[in-house]
C-alpha positions, 0 to 999 in steps of 0.5 A, spaced: 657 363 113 652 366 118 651 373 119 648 376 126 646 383 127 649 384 134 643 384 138 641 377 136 648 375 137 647 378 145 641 375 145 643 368 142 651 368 145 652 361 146 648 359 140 652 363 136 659 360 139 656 354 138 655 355 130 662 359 130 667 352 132 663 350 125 664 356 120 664 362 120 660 367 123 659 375 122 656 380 126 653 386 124 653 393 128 647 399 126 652 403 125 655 399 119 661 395 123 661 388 122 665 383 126 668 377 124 668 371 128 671 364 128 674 358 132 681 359 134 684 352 137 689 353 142 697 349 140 700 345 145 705 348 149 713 346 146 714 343 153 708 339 154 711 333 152 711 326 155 715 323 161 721 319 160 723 313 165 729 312 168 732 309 174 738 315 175 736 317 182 737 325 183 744 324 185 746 321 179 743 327 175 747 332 181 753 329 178 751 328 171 750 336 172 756 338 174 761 334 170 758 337 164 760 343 167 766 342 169 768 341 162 766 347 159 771 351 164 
């Protein structure tokens, strides 16, 4: 864990960001307040998936819509 007072983590912004995709970085205020700073990865989105290959046309699938539909009446 590093630990940073707040000017030194202006002054050093990228360094500090650099250090934190590692650990865990503090940074202390004057006043007493000390903040917590760490790497936070981004999840992939649940509709992010790959494509599928097929050869219906889009008029099959037209169809393939509305008989699924016409069943649930």
């Amino acid at each position: 864990m590093r630990i940073f007072t707040y000017k030194e983590a202006i002054q050093h912004v990228a360094e500090v960001f650099n250090i934190a995709q590692r650990e865990e970085v503090l940074i202390k205020r004057r006043g007493g307040g000390t903040y917590r700073l760490t790497y936070a990865t981004t999840s992939k989105s649940p509709f992010d998936v790959p494509s599928v290959k097929t050869k219906a046309r889009t008029k099959d699938m037209l169809n393939a819509i509305r008989e699924s539909r016409s069943r649930n009446r």
